[in-house]
N, C-alpha and C positions, 0 to 999 in steps of 0.2 A: 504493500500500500504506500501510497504518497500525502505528504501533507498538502494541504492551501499552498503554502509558502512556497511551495516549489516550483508553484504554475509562472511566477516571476519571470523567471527567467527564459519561459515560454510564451509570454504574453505578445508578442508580432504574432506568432503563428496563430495563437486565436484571437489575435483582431482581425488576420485576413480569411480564418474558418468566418467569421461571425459577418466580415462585408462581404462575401462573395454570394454566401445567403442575402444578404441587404439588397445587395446591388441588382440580383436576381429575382426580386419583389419589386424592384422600383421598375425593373425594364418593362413588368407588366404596363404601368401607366406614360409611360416613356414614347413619342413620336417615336416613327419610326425615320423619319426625313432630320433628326434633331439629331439626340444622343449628349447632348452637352453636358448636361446634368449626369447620367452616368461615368462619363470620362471623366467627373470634376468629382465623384464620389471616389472610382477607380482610383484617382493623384491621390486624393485625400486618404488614401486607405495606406499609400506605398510610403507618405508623406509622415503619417503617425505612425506605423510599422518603422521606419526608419529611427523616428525621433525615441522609441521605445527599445529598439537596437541601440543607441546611443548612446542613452542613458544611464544606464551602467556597465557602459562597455569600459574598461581599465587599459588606458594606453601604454607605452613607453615601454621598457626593456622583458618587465613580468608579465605575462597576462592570468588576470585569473579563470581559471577552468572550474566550471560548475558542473555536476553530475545529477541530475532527477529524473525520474520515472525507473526507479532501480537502473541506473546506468546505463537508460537506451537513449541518450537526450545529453547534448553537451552542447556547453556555453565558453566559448573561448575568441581570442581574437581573431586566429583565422576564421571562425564562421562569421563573426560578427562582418568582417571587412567583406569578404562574398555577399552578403546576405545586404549589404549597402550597395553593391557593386550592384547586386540583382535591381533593387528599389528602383537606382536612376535609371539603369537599362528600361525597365518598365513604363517611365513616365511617357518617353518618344513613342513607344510602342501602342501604348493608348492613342494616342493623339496623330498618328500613321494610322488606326485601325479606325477610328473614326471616319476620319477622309475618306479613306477607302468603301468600308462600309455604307455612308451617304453614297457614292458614287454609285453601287451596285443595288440601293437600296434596301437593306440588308440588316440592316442596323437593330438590334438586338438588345434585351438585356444578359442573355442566354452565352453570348459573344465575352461580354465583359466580367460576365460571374465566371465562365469557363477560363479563361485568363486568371482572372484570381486565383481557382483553385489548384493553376497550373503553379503558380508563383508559390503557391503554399507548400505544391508536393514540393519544389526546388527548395525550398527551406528547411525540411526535414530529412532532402537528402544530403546539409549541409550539416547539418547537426544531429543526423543520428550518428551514434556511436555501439550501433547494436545490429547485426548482420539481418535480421527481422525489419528496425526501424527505418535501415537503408533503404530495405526493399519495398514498403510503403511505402515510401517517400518516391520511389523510382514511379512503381504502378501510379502514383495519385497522377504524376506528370504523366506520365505516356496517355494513360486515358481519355485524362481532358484534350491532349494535343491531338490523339485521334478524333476524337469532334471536331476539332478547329478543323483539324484535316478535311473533312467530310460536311464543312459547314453549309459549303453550297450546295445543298441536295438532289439540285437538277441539272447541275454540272456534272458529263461523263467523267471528266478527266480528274475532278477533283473526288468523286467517287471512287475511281480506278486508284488516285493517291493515296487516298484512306486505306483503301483495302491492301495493299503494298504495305503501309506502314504498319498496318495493326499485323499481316504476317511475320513479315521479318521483325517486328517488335514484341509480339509473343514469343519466336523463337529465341529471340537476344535476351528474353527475360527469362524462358525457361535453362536458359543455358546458364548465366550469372544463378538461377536460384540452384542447380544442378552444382553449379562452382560451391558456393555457399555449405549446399548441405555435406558435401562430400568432405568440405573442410572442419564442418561444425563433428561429423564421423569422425575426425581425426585427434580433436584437438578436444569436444567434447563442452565446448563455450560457446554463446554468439559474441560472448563482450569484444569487441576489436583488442584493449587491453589485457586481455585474459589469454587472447589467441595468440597474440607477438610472445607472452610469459610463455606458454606452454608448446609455442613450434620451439624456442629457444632450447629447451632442453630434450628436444627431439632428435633422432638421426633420421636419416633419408624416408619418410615416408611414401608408397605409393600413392595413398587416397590425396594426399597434401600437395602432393607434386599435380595430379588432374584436377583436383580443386583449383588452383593456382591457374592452372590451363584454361578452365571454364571461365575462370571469375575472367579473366583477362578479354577472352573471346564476347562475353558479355558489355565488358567494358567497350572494347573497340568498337562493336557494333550500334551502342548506342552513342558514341565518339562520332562516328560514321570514318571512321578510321580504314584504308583500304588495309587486306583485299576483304573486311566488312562492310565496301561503302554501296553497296549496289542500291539500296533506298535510294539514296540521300538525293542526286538527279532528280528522280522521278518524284519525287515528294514534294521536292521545293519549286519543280516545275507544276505542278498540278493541283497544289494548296492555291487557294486564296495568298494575294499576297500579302494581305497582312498578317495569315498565318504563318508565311515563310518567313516574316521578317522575325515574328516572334522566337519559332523554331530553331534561327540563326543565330540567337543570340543570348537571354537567358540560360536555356537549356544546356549548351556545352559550359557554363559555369556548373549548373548541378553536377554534369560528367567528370567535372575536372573534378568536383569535391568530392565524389565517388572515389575518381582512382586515388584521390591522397587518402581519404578514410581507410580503402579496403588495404590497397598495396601500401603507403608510406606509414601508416598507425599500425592495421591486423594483422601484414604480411612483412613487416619491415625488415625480419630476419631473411629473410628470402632474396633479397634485395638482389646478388649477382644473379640469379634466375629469373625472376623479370625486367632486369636492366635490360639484357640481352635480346628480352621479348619485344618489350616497348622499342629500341634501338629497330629492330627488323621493322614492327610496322610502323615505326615513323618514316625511314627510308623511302620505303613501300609507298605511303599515302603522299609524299612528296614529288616522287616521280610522278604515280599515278594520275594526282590533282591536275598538275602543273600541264603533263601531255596532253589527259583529255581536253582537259579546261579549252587548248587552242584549238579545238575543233569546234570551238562552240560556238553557234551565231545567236543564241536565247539567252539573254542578262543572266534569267533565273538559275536557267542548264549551268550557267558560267561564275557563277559565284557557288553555285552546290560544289561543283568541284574543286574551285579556289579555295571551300570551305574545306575539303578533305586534305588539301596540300598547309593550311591555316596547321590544320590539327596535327599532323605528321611535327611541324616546327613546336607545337607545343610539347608532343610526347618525349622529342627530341630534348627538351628542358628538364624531364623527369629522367631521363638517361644521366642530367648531367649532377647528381649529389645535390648537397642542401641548396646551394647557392641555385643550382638548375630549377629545384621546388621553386625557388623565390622567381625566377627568369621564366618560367613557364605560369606562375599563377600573373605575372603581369602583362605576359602575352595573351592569354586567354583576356586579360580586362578590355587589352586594347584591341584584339579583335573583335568581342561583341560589343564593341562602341564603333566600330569600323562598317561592321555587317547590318547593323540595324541602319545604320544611314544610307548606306547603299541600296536596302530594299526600300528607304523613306522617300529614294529621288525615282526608285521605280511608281510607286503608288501617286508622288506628286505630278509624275507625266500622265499619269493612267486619264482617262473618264469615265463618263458612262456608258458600259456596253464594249470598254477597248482599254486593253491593259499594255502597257509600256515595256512589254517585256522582252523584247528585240534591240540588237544594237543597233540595228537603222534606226529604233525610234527615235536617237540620242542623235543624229546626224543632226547638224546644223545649230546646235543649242546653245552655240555660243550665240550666236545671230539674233534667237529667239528671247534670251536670256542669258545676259553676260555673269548675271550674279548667281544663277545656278550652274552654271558650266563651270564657274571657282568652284564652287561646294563638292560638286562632282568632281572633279579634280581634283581636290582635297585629300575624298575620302578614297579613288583606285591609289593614286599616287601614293597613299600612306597601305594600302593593301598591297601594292606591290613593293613597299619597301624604302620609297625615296627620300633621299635624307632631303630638307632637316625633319621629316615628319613623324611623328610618334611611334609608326610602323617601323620604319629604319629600325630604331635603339630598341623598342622590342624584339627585333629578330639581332642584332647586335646582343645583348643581352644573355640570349639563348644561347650564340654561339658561343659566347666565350665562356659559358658557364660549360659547355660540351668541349671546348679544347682546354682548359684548365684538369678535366678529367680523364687526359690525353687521349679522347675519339676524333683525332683530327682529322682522320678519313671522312668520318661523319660529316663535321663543319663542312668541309668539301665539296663531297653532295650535295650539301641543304643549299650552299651557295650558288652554285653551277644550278640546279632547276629553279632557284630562285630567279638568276638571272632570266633564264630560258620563259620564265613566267611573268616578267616583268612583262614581255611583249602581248600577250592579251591585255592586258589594262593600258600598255599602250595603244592598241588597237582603239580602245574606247577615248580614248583625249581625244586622238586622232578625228574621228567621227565628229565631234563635239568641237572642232575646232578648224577643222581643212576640209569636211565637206558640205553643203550644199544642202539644209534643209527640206525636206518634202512638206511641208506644212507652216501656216503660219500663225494657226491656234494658237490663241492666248493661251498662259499656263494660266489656270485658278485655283486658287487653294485658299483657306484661311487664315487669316494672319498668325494664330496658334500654331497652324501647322509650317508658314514659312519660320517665325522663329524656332520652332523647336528643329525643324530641318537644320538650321544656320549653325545654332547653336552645335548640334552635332557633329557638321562637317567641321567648325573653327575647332573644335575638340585637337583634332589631329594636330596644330599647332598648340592652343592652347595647355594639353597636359605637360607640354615641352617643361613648361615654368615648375610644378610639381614632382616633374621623372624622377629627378635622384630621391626625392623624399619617397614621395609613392614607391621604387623600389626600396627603399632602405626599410619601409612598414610590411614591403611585402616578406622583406628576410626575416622581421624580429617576429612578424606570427609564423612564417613556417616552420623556424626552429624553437620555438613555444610548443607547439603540437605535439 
């Protein structure tokens, strides 16, 4: 049993249990041409979630770690700093999902509670500390995301997405829950603390070593990690885009908190055995992304894959020791602040009845709009890497943490497809810049949704002023964990 007292430290996660219900009563009376007041409950929800993360969150060198619900629930700074990371990702995404939604008229209260309860399960998979609590936390997300998936219900393709997503997502969940038990077989605990104490004074296990295999392969696939990523294309092409932009972006923070809970906390002794594993599919997703990606003439198609070459750089950080943790959880920040804007300037070209999701639709944009062809620029240029932009020192960051752990071969690689990949995003300036408009539609959007756009693409410069801090916060929580 648990006392009152404990719930403390739990209280974000039941204020967004308690809005997501709210918000879900209120869409009943909610226009459907509107939606304001929902996205303005929605902020207001991530808004006090945040300020209640905050509150007694303990900065500086110590962080304290609270344990309740007998040990399946943990309060420390790495979640706290995730779990903020999630909040602001959220706020654009509202406010992207709105636009969009009006456009297709669509607009829902069903939309924005499903978001909520998606951000919830991301919470729980940040802070449990319990191989049971993870995996709620995992199902509450997939669930809600397969609705989002499948929101348009008379849309073929986005129907076809869904069902794509909920296959390969039941298998990557029976597979992680397959890892799990095989390991709880060996070890005899779910506690992640209890599992690291007790593989420690283990010799070579059978069940531990396939446990380890599973958990990994579950991992990746919900990563979209190649050769797991075969979803990842077809999902992000065939979602609603304001469900890709979503699915781009919070969610691989949950992923990342995942693999440091199960591997860097439960499996820590293990550590040369899946270095070695993550090293191979990082490789693997980097090549993979980078090639398909230049085939692609679909924005969507072409960031699904840019996402799986993103991921490969991240895993490559977890290869590289503590400093790597630190180098990989601030690659993952700056990507889903990278990815959400980029599906924000898709949804902004979109209208009604026609979705912006080709790179001809971006030809001429400078023409049309000089101050969005910045923004866009902004945010490929720092996807692809170009200094001075926040992308560059994030992939900077990675590397050096991976050649400090002498995988210099590694860096090499990452560099060389890197380059090789720069050239689709240049392909997209190019468009935007040297050819010829097919149209000369106004853009229209609202002034919420130009500033939060702005805001986002100037990100890519703007976190420049924070970097060394923000990473210096990212080392002192992951070696607190």
């Amino acid at each position: 049993m648990f006392s009152w007292s404990e719930l403390v430290p739990a209280l974000p996660e039941i204020l967004m249990l308690t809005m997501a219900c709210v918000v879900l009563i209120a869409g009943l009376f909610t226009d459907k041409s509107k939606g304001g007041f929902l996205v303005f409950l929605s902020v207001l929800t991530v808004i006090f979630a945040a300020v209640l993360t905050v509150k007694d969150h303990s900065g500086g060198v110590e962080f304290t770690k609270q344990l309740i619900f007998n040990g399946t629930f943990i309060r420390d700074g790495f979640g706290d700093m995730l779990k903020l990371t999630v909040y602001l990702l959220m706020i654009p995404v509202f406010f992207y999902a709105k636009q969009y939604l009006r456009q297709h008229d669509t607009l829902t209260g069903e939309y924005f509670s499903l978001l909520l309860f998606a951000t919830l399960g991301i919470m729980v998979m940040i802070s449990g500390y319990n191989l049971i609590a993870l995996y709620l936390g995992l199902e509450l997300l997939a669930l809600s995301s397969y609705a989002l998936v499948a929101y348009h219900r008379n849309d073929v393709k986005s129907n076809e997405a869904a069902m794509k997503y909920f296959i390969l997502g039941a298998l990557a969940s029976g597979m992680l829950l397959y890892g799990m038990s095989l390991i709880y077989g060996a070890v005899g605990t779910l506690q992640l603390d209890q599992i690291s104490q007790s593989i420690a004074g283990q010799d070579n296990d059978l069940f531990l070593t396939l446990g380890l295999i599973f958990v990994i392969v579950g991992i990746a696939f919900k990563l979209g990690a190649a050769p797991f990523h075969m979803w990842v294309p077809d999902v992000y092409e065939g979602a609603p885009t304001a469900t890709t932009l979503f699915i781009a972006s919070a969610p691989k923070i949950a992923a990342f908190a995942l693999a440091m809970r199960l591997l860097g906390q439960g499996l820590d002794v293990l550590m040369v055995h899946w270095q070695t594993m993550l090293a191979t599919l990082a490789i693997v997703s980097i090549v993979i992304g980078n090639l398909f990606a230049l085939q692609q003439t679909n924005l969507k198609r072409l960031f699904a894959y840019s996402t799986i070459s993103h991921i490969g750089f991240m895993l490559l950080g977890l290869v590289g020791g503590q400093d790597g943790y630190a180098a990989s959880m601030l690659y993952i920040i700056v990507y889903t602040v990278m990815a959400v804007g980029g599906f924000g300037m898709i949804v902004l070209l979109s209208n009604k009845g026609y979705e912006a999701d080709s790179i001809d639709d971006f030809k001429g944009l400078n023409q049309r709009n000089g101050w969005y062809a910045f923004m866009m620029l902004l945010l490929v240029g720092s996807m692809a890497g170009f200094p001075p932009l926040i992308g560059f020192f994030s992939k900077l960051y990675v590397l050096k943490a991976v050649v400090d752990q002498g995988y210099i071969w590694l860096a090499v690689i990452a560099v060389i497809f890197a380059v090789i990949g720069a050239f689709y995003y240049l392909r997209i300036i190019k468009v935007m810049y040297f050819d010829e408009s097919e149209t000369d539609q106004a853009i229209s959007a609202n002034i919420d949704v130009k500033t939060v756009l702005s805001i986002n693409a100037l990100a890519q410069l703007g976190l420049l002023i924070i970097l060394p801090a923000l990473f210096n916060y990212c080392i002192q929580v992951t070696q607190s964990f």
